[in-house]
C-alpha positions in Angstrom: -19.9 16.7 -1.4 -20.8 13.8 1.2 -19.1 11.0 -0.9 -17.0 10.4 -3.9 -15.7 7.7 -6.6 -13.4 5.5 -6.8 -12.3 3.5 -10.5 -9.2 1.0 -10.7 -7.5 2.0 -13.9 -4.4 0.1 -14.3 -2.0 -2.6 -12.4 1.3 -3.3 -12.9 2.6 -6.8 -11.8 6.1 -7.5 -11.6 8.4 -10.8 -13.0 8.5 -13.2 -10.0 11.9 -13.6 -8.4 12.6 -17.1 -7.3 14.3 -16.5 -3.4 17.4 -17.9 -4.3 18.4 -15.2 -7.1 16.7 -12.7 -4.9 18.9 -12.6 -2.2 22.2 -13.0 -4.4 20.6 -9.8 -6.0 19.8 -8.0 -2.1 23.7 -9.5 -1.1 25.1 -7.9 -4.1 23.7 -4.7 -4.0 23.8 -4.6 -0.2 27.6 -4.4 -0.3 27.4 -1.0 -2.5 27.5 1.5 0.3 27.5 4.3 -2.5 24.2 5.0 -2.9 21.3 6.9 -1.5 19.5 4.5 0.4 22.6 3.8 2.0 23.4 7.1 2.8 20.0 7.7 4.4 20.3 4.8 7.2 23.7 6.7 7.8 22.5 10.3 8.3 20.0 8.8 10.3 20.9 6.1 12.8 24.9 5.5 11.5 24.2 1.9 10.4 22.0 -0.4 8.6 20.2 -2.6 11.7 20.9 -5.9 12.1 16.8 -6.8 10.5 18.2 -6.1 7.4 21.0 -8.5 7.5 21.1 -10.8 4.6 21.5 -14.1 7.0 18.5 -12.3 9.0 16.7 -12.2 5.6 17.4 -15.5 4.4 16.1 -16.7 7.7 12.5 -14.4 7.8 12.5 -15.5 3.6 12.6 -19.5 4.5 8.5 -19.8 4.1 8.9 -17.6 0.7 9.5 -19.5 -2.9 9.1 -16.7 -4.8 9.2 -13.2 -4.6 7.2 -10.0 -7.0 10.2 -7.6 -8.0 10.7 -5.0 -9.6 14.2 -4.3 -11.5 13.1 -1.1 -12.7 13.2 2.4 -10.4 10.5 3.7 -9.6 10.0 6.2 -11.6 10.0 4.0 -14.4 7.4 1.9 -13.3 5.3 5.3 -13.3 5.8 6.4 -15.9 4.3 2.6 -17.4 1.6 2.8 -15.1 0.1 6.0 -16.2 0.5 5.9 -19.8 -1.0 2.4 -19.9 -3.8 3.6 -17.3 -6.0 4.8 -20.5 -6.9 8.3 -19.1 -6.0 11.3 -21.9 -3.8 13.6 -20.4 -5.6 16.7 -20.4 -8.2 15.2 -18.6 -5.8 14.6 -15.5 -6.2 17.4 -12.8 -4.3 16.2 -10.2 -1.4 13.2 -9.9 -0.7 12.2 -6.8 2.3 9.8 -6.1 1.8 7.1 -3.3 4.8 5.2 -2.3 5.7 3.5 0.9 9.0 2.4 -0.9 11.6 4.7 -1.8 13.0 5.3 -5.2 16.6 4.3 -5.8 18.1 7.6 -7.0 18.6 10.7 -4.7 18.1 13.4 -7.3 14.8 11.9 -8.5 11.1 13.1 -7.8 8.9 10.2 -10.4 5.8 12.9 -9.4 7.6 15.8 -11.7 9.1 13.2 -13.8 5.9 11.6 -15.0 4.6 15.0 -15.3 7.0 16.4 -17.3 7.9 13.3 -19.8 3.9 12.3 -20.3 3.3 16.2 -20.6 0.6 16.7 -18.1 0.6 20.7 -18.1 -2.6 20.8 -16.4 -1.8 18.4 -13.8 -1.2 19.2 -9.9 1.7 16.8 -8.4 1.7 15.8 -5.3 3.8 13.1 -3.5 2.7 11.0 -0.1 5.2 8.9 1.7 6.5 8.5 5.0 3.0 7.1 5.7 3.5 3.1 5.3 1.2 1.5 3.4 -1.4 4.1 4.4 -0.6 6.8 1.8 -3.3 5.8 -0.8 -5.8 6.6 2.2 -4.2 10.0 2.7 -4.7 10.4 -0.9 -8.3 10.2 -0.3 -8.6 13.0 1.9 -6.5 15.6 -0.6 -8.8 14.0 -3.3 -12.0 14.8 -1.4 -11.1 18.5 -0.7 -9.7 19.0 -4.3 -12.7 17.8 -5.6 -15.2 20.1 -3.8 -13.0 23.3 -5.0 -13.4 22.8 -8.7 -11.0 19.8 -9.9 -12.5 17.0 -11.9 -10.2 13.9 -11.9 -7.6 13.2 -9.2 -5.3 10.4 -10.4 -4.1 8.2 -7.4 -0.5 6.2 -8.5 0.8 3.9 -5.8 4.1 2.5 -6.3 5.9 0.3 -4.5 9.2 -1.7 -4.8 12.3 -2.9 -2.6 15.5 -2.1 -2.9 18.8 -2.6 -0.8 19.7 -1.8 1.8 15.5 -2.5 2.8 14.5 -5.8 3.1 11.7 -7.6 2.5 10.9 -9.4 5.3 11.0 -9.3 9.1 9.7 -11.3 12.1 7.0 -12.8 11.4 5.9 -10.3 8.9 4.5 -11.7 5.4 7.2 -11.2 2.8 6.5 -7.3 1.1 6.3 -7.7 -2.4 6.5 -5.1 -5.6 3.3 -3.8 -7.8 2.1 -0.6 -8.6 -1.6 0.3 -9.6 -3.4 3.6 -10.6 -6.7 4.9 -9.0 -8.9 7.3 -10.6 -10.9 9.3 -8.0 -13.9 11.9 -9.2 -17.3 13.4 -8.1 -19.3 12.2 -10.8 -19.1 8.3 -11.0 -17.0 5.3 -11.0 -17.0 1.7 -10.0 -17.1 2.1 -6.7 -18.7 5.0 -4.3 -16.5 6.2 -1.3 -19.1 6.1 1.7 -16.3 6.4 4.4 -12.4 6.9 5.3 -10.1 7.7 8.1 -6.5 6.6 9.5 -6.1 5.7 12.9 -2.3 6.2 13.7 -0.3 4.3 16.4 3.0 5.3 18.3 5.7 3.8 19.1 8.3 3.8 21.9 10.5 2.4 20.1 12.3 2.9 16.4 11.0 0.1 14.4 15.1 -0.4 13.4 15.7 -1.6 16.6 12.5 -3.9 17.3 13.0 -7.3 18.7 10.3 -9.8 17.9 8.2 -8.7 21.4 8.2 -5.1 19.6 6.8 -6.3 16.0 3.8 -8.4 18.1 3.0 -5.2 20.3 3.1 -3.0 17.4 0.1 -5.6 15.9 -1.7 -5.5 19.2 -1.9 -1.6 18.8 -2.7 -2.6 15.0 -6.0 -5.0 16.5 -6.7 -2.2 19.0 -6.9 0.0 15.9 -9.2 -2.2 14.1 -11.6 -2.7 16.9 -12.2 1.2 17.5 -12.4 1.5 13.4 -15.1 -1.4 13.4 -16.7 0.4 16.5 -17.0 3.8 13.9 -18.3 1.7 11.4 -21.2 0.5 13.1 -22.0 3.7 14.1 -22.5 5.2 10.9 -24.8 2.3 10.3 -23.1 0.8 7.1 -24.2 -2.7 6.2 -20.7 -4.4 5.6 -21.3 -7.4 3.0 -17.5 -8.3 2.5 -14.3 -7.1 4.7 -10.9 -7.5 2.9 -7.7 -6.3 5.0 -4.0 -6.4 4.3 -2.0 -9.3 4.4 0.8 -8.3 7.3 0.9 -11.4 9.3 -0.5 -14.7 9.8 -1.0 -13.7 13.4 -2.8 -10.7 12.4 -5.1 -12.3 9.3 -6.1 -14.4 12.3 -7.0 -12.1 14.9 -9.0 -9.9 12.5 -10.6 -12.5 10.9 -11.8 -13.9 14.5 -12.8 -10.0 15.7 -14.6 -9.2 12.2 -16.1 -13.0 12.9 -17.7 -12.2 15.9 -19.1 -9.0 14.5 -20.8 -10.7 11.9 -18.6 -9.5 9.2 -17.6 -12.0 6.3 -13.8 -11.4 5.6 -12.2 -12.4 2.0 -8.0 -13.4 1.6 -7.0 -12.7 -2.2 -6.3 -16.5 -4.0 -2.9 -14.9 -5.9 -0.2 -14.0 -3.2 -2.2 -14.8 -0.3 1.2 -14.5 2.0 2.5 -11.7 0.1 2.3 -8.4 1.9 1.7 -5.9 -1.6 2.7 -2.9 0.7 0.0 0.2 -0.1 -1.3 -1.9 -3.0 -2.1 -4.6 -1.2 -6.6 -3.8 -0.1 -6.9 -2.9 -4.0 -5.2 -5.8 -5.3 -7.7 -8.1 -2.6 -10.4 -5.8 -3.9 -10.2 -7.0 -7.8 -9.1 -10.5 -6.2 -12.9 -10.0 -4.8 -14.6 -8.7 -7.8 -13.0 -11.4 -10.1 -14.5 -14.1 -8.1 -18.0 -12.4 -8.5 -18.9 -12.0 -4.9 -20.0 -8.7 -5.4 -23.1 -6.6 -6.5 -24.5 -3.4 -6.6 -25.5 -2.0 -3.5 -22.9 -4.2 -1.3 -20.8 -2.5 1.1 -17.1 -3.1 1.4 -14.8 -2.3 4.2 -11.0 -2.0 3.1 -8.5 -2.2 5.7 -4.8 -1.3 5.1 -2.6 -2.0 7.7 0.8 -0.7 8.5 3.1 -2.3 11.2 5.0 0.8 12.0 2.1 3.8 11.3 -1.3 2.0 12.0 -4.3 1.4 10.1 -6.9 2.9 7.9 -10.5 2.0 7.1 -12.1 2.8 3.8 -15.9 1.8 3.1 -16.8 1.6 -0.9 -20.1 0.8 -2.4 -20.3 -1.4 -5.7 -22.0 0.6 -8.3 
């Protein structure tokens, strides 16, 4: 099996928060130290670093008027996104949990929860994190091997939402909002055709908890280094690139891809609904329908997705409209 498909089968879009009630919300909860996420920054580097201040946050939120949340955990939102994602359960052969965001309660896995409480017997969980915004790309490559050994449907959940004591902005980072959409990936047809996809990581000197703003720009020149060697692949696998739509990290970075896809030839699109809103692994897909809404696509055309992650690299995924 040289290629696969790719379907969107549900989105879930959070209330907006105006920025006001969302940082008496991340001040609140930031001063309950009794909880897991808490407990992580302490087994792991003692404190919470000074980037997730609340004055720091109020400061990288100025530009922001409103904010997608979530108030719900995660494993909540799941649960919503699957059932409403019209796919019978017995026809689910894998789920696979994406999440660059952690859920808020330390005894809680939402993969064997949604499993267990939508009773999908048949279903294979897996969980990716710990990848950024890159997991959903990951996904692709258990989905591609599953699918040549005998599995039929591989559902692909990505959920993401921020919590205290992680914040939402930093630098000059777009603000990271909350969705949550489900992908359904199979060998026999779809809306879109997976031509292409690979993750090109970068490394980093320097724990991105204790970045200064010199660090967060050299972490996106590795990111544009990244990009050029991923165009480089691109063009030679000889794929005719009609529309290029990459995540929204930065204004400095939206910039310096556009200007390198530019000179390339390549026509690049930025989503009209939260165009400064960084929608975490979410973020290509919800450009993608942004794209296909606006009707610039038919069948035949080739898009390149780029998701970008300041702290783990980025990833290039080539789709075919059908």
């Amino acid at each position: 099996m040289n290629s696969f498909f790719l379907s969107i089968l549900n989105v879930e879009n959070p209330l907006y928060a105006n920025k006001a009630d969302y940082l008496q919300d991340f001040n609140k909860k930031q001063t309950n130290v009794d909880s897991a996420l808490d407990w992580l920054f302490e087994d792991n580097i003692h404190n919470i670093p000074s980037i997730h201040d609340s004055k720091k946050q109020e400061e990288f939120l100025s530009k922001t008027i409103k904010v997608p949340t979530f108030n719900a955990p995660h494993s909540d939102i799941l649960l919503k996104l699957i059932s409403e994602s019209n796919i019978p359960a017995d026809e689910i052969d894998v789920l696979c949990y994406c999440h660059e965001t952690l859920e808020q309660s330390h005894s809680m896995l939402p993969v064997l929860k949604a499993k267990k409480e939508l009773k999908l017997k048949k279903a294979l969980p897996f969980s990716i994190g710990q990848a950024g915004s890159l997991s959903s790309i990951m996904a692709m490559d258990i989905a591609k091997a599953l699918l040549n050994n005998g599995y039929k449907n591989f559902l692909a959940t990505i959920v993401d939402s921020m919590h205290a004591p992680f914040s939402r902005s930093a630098f000059n980072g777009y603000t990271k909002g909350d969705v949550a959409i489900s992908l359904l990936l199979n060998n026999q047809n779809g809306d879109y055709k997976i031509k292409y996809f690979k993750v090109y990581p970068t490394c980093h000197n320097i724990s991105p908890a204790h970045w200064s703003i010199n660090d967060y720009l050299t972490a996106e020149d590795l990111l544009v280094a990244k990009y050029r060697e991923l165009l480089d692949d691109i063009n030679n696998k000889e794929h005719s690139i009609k529309w290029t739509v990459y995540q929204n990290v930065s204004n400095r970075l939206d910039n310096m891809f556009k200007e390198i896809g530019f000179n390339k030839g390549l026509n690049s699109w930025n989503r009209i609904k939260s165009q400064e809103i960084n929608l975490l692994s979410s973020d290509v897909f919800l450009s993608l329908i942004d794209l296909e809404s606006n009707k610039k696509l038919k069948p035949g055309d080739d898009i390149l997705l780029v998701s970008a992650s300041i702290d783990h690299g980025i990833a290039g995924v080539v789709l075919e409209k059908m």
